[in-house]
PLY file of the C-alpha trace (Angstrom):
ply
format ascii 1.0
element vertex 183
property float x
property float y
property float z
element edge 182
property int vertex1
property int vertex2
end_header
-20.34 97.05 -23.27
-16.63 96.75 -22.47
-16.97 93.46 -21.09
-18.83 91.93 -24.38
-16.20 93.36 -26.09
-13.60 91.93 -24.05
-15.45 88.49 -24.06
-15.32 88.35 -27.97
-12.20 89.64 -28.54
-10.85 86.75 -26.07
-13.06 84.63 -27.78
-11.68 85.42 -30.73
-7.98 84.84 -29.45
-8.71 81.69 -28.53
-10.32 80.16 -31.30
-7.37 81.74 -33.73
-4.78 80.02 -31.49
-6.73 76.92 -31.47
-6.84 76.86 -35.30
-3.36 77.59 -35.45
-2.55 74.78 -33.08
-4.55 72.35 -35.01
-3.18 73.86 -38.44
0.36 73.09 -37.16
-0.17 69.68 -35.58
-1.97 68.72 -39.26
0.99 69.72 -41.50
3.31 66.98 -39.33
3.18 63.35 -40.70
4.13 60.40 -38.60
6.02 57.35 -39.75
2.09 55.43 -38.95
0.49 58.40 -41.58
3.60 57.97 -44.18
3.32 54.52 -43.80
-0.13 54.01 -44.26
-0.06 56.44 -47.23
2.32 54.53 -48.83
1.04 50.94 -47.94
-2.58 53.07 -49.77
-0.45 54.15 -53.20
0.56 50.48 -52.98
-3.12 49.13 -53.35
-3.88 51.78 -55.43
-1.43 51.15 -57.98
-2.53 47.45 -57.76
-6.30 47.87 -58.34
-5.38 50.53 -61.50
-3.25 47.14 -62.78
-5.62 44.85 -62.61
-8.30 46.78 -64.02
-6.23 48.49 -66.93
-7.11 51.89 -65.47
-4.28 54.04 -67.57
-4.77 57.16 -65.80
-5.09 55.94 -62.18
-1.94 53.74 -62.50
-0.33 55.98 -64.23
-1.01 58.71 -61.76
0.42 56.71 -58.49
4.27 57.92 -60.39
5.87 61.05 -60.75
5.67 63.20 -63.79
9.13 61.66 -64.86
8.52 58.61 -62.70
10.51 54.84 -63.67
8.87 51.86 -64.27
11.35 49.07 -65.03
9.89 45.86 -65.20
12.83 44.40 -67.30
11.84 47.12 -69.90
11.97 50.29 -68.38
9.20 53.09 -68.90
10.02 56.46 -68.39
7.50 59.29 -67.64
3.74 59.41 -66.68
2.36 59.66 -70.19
4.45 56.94 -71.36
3.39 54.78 -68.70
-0.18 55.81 -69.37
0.09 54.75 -72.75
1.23 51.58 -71.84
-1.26 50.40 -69.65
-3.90 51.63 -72.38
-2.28 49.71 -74.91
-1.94 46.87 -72.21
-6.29 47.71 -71.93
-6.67 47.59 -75.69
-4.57 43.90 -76.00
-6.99 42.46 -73.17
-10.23 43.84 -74.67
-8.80 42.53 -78.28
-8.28 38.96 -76.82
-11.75 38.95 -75.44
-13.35 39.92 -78.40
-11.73 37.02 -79.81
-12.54 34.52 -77.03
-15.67 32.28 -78.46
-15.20 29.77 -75.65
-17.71 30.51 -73.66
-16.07 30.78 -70.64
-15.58 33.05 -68.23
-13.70 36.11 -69.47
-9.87 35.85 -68.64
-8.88 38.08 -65.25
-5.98 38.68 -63.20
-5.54 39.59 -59.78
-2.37 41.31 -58.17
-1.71 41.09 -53.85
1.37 42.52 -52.62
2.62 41.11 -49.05
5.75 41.94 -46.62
6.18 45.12 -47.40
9.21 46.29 -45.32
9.56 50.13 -45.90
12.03 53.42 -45.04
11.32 56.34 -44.32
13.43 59.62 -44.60
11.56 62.81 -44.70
9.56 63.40 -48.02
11.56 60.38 -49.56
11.07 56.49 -48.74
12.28 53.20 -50.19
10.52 50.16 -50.13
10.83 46.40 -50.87
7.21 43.96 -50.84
6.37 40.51 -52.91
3.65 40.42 -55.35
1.99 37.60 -56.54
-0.71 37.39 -59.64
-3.59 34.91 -59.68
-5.39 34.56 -62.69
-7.57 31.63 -64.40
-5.80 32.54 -67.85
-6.37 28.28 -68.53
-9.08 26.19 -70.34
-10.88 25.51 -67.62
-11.32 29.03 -66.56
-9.84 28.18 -62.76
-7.93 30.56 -60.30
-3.96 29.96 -60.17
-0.99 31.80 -59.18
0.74 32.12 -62.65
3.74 34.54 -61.45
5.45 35.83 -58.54
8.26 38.27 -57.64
9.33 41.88 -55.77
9.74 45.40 -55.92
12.24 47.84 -55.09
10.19 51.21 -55.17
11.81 54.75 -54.57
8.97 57.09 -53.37
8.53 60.89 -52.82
6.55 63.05 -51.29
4.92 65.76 -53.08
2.14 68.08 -51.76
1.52 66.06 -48.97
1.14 62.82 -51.44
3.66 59.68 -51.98
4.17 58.74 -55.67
6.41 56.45 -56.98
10.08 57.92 -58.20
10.76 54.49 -59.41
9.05 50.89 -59.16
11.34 48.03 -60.46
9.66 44.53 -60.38
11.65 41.28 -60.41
9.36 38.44 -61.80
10.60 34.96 -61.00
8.61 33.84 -63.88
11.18 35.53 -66.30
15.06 33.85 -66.19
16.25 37.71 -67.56
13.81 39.41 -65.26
14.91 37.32 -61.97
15.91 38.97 -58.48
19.73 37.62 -58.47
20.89 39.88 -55.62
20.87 39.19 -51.35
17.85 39.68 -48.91
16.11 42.24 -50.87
14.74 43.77 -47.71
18.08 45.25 -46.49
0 1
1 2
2 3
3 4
4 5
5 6
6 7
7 8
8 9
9 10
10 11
11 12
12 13
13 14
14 15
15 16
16 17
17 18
18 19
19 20
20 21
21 22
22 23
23 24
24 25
25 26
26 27
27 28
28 29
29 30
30 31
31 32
32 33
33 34
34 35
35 36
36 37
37 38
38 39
39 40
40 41
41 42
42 43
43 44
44 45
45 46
46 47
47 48
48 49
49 50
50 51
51 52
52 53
53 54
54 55
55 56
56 57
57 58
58 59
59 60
60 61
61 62
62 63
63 64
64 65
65 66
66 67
67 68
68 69
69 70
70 71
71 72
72 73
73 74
74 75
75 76
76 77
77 78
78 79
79 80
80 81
81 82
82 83
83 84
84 85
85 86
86 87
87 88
88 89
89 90
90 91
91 92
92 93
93 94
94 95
95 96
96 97
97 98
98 99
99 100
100 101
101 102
102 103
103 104
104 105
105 106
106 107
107 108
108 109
109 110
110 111
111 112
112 113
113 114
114 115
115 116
116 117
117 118
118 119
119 120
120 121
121 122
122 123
123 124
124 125
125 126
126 127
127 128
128 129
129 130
130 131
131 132
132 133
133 134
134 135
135 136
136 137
137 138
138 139
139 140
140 141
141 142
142 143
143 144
144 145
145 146
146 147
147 148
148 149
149 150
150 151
151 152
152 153
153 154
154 155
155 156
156 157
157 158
158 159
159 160
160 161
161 162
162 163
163 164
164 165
165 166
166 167
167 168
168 169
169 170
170 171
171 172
172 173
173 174
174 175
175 176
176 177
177 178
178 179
179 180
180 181
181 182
């Protein structure tokens, strides 16, 4: 009896120790896990564009997150709102559309993304380019281009946007006037 007691407490020792071990080694993000987080809110905040999801795009920022896109939009409900107002324009201007044609889309991509990392706080710096066949004939064109300059943090083990300001070359006031944007 005092050996199966002995076996289970050991047991037991070792599986705590084990959890423990794994526990600590979870809590510890690499630059490749930060990274990849980040390069994920990226997309994420992309897709929630695109599709004029409010409360998905709105939710990739902080509570008192920036977006400055030339105007600047301060906190998550205000960005929320603007999205769904953005939502409500494009749903207006396809009720209006009798043409026939394929509804009017848009499609955001986001390349060289160069990014820093400093603990629970990271900067970043990517292009972006929109496609979209907003034309009579219905067909797929790029239509704008420009960067961002994002400030991220890390909260509860998620990234979020601090601030996202986009440069769109589109826009003379809106331009990117400064050196290699990428440090």
């Amino acid at each position: 009896m005092k050996k199966l007691i002995g076996i289970v407490v050991c047991s037991l020792a070792v599986m705590l120790l084990t959890a423990a071990a794994t526990s600590s080694k979870q809590k510890q993000s690499t630059y490749a896990d930060d990274r990849a987080a980040i390069e994920d809110l990226q997309a994420r905040y992309m897709f929630a564009l695109d599709f004029k999801d409010a409360d998905t795009y709105a939710g990739t920022f902080t509570e008192d997150g920036l977006l400055d896109y030339g105007p600047q939009v301060k906190g998550r409900d205000a960005i929320r709102k603007m999205i769904g107002d953005m939502a409500k324009r494009a749903a207006d201007d396809a009720a209006k559309d009798t043409s026939g044609l394929r509804p009017v889309i848009g499609r955001h991509n986001i390349s060289n993304i160069v990014i820093k990392i400093d603990g629970d706080h990271a900067t970043g710096r990517a292009y972006w380019f929109h496609y979209s066949n907003n034309n009579p004939a219905r067909t797929g064109t790029l239509d704008s281009f420009g960067n961002y300059e994002d400030e991220m943090v890390k909260i509860g083990g998620k990234w979020y946007f601090s601030k996202r300001k986009i440069y769109n070359e589109m826009r003379a006031d809106w331009a990117y006037k400064g050196a290699n944007p990428a440090w």
